[in-house]
C-alpha atoms as a printed R data frame, in Angstrom:
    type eleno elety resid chain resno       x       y       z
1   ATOM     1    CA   UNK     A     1  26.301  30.025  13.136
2   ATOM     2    CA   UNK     A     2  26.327  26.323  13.244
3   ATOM     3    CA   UNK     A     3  22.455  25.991  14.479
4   ATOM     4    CA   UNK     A     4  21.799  28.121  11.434
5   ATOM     5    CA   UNK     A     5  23.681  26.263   8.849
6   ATOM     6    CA   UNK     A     6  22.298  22.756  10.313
7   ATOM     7    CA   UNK     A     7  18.811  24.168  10.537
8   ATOM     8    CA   UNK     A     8  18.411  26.656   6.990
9   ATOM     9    CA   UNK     A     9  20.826  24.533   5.021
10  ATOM    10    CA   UNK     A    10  20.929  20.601   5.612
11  ATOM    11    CA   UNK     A    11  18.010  20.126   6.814
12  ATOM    12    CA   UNK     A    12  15.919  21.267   3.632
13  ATOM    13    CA   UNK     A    13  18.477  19.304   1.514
14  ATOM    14    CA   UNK     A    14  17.906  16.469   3.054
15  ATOM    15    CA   UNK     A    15  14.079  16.817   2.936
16  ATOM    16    CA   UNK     A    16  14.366  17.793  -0.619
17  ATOM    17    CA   UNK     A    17  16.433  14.893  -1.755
18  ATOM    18    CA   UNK     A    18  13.924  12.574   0.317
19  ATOM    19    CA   UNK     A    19  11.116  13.909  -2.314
20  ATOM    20    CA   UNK     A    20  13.434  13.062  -5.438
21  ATOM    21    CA   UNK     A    21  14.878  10.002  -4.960
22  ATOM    22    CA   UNK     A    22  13.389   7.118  -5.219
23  ATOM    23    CA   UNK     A    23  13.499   4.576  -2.293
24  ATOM    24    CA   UNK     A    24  13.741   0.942  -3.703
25  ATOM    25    CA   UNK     A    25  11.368  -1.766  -2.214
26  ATOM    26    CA   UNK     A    26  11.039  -4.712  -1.633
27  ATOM    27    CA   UNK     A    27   8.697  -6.677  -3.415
28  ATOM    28    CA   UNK     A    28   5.577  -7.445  -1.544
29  ATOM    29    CA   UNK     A    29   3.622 -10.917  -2.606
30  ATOM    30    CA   UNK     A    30   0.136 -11.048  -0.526
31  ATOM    31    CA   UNK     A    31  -2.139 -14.070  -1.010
32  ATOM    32    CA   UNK     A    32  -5.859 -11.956  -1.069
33  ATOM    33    CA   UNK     A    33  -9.719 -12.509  -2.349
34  ATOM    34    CA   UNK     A    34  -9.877 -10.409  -5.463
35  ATOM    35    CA   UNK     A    35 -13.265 -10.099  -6.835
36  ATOM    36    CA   UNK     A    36 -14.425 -13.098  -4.572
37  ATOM    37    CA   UNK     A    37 -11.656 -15.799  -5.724
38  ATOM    38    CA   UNK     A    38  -8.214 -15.987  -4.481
39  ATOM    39    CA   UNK     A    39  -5.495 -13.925  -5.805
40  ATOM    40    CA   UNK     A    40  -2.229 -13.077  -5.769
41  ATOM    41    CA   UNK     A    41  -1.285  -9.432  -5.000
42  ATOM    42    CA   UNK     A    42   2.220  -8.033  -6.297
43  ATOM    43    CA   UNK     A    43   3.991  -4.691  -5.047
44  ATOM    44    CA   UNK     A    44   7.303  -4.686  -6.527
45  ATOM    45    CA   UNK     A    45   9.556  -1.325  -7.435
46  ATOM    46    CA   UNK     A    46   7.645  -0.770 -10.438
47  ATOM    47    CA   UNK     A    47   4.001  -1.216 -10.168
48  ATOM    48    CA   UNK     A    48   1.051  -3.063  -8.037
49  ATOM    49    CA   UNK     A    49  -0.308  -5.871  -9.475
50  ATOM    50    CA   UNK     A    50  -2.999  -8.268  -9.496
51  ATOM    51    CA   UNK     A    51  -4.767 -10.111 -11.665
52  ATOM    52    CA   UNK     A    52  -7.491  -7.980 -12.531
53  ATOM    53    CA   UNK     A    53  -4.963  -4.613 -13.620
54  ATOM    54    CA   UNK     A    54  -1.464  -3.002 -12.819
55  ATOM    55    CA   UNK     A    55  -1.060   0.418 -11.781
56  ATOM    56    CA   UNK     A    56   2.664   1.415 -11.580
57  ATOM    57    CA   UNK     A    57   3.354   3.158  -7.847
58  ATOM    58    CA   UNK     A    58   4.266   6.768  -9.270
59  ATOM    59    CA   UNK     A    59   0.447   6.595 -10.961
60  ATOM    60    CA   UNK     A    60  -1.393   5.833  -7.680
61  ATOM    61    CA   UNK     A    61  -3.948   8.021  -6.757
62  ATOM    62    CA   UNK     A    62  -4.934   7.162  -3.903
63  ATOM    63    CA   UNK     A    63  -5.494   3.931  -1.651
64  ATOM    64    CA   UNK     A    64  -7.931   3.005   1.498
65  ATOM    65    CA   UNK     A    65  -8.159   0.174   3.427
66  ATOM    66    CA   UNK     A    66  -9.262  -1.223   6.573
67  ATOM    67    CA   UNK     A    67 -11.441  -3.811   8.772
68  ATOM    68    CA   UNK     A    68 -11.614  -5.742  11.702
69  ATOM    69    CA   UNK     A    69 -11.783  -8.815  13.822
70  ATOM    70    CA   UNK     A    70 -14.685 -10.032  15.477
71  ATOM    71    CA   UNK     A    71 -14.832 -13.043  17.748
72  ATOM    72    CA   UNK     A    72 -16.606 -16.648  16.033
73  ATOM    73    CA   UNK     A    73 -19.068 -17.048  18.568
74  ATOM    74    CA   UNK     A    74 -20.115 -19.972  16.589
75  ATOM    75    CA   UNK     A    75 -17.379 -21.594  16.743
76  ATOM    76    CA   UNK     A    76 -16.689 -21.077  20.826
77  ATOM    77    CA   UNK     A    77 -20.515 -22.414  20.991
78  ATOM    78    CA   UNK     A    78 -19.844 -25.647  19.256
79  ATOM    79    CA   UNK     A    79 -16.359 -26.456  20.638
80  ATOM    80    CA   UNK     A    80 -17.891 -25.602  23.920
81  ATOM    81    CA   UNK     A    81 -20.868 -28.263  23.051
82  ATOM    82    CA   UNK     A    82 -18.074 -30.524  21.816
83  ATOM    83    CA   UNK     A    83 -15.496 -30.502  24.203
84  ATOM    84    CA   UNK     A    84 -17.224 -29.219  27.318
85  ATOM    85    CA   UNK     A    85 -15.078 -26.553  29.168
86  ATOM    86    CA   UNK     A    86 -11.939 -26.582  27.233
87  ATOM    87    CA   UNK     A    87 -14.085 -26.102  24.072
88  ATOM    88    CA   UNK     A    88 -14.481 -22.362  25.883
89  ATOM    89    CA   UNK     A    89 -11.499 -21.656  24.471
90  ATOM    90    CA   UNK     A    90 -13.433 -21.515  21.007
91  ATOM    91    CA   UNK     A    91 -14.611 -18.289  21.735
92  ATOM    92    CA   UNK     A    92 -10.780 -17.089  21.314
93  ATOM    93    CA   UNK     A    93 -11.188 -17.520  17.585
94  ATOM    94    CA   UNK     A    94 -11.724 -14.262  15.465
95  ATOM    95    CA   UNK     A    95 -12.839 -13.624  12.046
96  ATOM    96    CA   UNK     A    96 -11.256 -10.993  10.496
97  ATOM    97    CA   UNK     A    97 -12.072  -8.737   7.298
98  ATOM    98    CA   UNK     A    98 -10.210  -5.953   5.977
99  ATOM    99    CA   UNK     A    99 -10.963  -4.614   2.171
100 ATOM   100    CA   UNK     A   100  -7.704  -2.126   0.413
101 ATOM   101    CA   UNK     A   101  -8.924  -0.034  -2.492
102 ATOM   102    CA   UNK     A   102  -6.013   0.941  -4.609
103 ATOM   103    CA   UNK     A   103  -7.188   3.777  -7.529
104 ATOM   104    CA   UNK     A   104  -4.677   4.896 -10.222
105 ATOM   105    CA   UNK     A   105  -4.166   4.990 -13.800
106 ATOM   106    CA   UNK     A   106  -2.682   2.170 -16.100
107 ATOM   107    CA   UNK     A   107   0.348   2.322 -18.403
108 ATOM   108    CA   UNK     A   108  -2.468   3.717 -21.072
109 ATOM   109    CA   UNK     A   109  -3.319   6.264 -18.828
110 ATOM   110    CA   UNK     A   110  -6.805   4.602 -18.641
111 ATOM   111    CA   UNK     A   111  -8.625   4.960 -15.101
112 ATOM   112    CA   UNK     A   112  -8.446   2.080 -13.092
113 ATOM   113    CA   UNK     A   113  -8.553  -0.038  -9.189
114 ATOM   114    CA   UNK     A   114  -7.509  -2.875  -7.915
115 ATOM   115    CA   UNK     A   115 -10.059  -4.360  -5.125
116 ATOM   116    CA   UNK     A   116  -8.693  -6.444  -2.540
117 ATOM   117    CA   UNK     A   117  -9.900  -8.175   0.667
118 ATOM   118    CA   UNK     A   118  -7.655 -10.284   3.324
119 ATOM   119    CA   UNK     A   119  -9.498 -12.648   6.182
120 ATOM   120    CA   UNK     A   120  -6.107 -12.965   7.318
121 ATOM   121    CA   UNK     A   121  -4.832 -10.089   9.921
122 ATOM   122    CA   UNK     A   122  -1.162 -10.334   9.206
123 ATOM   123    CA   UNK     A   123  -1.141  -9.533   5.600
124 ATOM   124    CA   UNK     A   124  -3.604  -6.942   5.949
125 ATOM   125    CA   UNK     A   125  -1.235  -5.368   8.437
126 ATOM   126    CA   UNK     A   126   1.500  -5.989   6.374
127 ATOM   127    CA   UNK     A   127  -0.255  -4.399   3.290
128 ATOM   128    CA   UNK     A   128  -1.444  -1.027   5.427
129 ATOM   129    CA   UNK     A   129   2.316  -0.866   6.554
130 ATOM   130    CA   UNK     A   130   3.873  -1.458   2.827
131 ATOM   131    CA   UNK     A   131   1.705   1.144   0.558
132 ATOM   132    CA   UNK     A   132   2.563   4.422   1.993
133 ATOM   133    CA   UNK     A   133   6.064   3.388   1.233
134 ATOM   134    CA   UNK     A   134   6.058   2.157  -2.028
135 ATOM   135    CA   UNK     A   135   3.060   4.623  -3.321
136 ATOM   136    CA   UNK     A   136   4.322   8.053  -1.047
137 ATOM   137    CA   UNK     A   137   1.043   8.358   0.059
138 ATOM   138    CA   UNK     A   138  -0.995   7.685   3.626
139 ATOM   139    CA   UNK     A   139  -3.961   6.281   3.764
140 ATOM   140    CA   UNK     A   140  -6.861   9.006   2.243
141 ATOM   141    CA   UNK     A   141  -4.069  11.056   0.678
142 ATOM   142    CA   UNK     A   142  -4.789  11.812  -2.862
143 ATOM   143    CA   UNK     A   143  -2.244  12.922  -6.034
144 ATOM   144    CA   UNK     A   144  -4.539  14.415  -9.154
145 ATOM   145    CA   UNK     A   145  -3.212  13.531 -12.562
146 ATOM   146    CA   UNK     A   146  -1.974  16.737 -13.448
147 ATOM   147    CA   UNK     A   147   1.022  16.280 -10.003
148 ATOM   148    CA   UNK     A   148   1.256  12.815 -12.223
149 ATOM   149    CA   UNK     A   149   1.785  14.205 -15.388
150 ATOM   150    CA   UNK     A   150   4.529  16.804 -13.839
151 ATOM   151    CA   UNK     A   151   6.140  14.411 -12.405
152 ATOM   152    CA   UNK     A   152   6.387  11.691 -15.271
153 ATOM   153    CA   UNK     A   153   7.592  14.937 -16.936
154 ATOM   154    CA   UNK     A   154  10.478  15.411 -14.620
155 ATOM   155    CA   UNK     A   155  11.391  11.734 -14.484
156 ATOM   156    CA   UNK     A   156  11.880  11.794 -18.283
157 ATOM   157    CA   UNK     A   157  13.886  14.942 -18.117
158 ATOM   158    CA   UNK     A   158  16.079  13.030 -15.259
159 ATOM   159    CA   UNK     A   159  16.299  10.346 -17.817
160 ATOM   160    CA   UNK     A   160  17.588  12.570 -20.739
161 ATOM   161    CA   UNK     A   161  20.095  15.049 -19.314
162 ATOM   162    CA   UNK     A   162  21.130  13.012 -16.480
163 ATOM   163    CA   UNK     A   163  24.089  15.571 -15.115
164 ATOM   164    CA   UNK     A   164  21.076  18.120 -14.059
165 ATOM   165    CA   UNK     A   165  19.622  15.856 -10.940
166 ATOM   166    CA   UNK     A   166  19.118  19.088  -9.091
167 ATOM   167    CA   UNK     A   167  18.041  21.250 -11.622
C-alpha cells in the first residue's frame, strides 16, 4: 500500500507542482558579440536581454546554440618561429566560436531574436547550461504561442484569485 501511495500519489504531485511553480534564478550577465560589436547579455527572473530586444523567459520560443574550438595553428607557427621549441607550445592555443539564437515574442507580442556569439568557451558553456533553466526548454524544444497565451492566461488567473493555486 505504501509503494502505491508513493508511486500514484506523490510522485505526480511533485511533478505537477515542478510545472507550476516558478523556480527563481539567478541573474546571468554574459559579456558576448551581438550583431558584430560587443554586448552585454542579461538573463534575470524576468526576461533575457540585450541590447538589440528583451524577450521575457515565459515568451521564449525556442533557443539553439552551439560551436567549437579549433586549434590557432598560426599562432603555434609563429611562437614556434619566435621562440624555437618552447614556442611549440603555441599550438595549445584554440579559437573558439559558439553562436545562441534565442526566438520569442516581446512585451507587444511582436516577433522577435536575440543573436549572440561568444569566442570565449566558458560563457558559452555557462549560457548552454543557464537557458533550459530559466526558459523550461532544451535546446531545439519549441512552445507555439497559443501554449503562451494559455499560460499568460493562467498566470493572470493565479494573480487574481490567489487562494485557487491548484485549481
Amino acid at each position: 500500500m505504501k509503494k502505491f501511495f508513493c508511486g500514484f500519489v506523490i510522485f505526480p504531485i511533485t511533478l505537477l507542482s515542478t510545472l507550476i511553480i516558478k523556480i527563481p534564478v539567478n541573474a546571468g550577465y554574459y559579456d558576448a558579440i551581438c550583431n558584430g560589436t560587443k554586448c552585454n547579455l542579461i538573463i534575470d527572473a524576468e526576461s533575457i536581454k540585450s541590447p538589440y530586444g528583451t524577450i521575457p523567459l515565459n515568451r521564449v520560443t525556442s533557443w539553439q546554440g552551439g560551436g567549437d574550438g579549433e586549434t590557432a595553428v598560426g599562432v603555434g607557427i609563429a611562437t614556434s618561429v619566435v621562440f624555437g621549441p618552447l614556442g611549440l607550445l603555441g599550438f595549445l592555443s584554440k579559437k573558439y566560436d559558439y553562436n545562441f539564437i534565442i526566438n520569442g515574442y516581446d512585451d507587444k507580442g511582436k516577433r522577435t531574436f536575440i543573436v549572440v556569439q561568444f569566442i570565449n568557451e566558458k560563457p558559452a558553456k555557462r549560457l548552454m547550461n543557464e537557458l533550459p533553466i530559466a526558459t523550461g526548454l532544451g535546446l531545439g524544444q519549441k512552445r507555439t504561442a497559443k501554449e503562451i497565451r494559455e499560460s499568460e492566461s493562467i498566470d493572470k488567473n493565479r494573480e487574481s484569485n490567489p487562494k485557487n493555486l491548484f485549481d
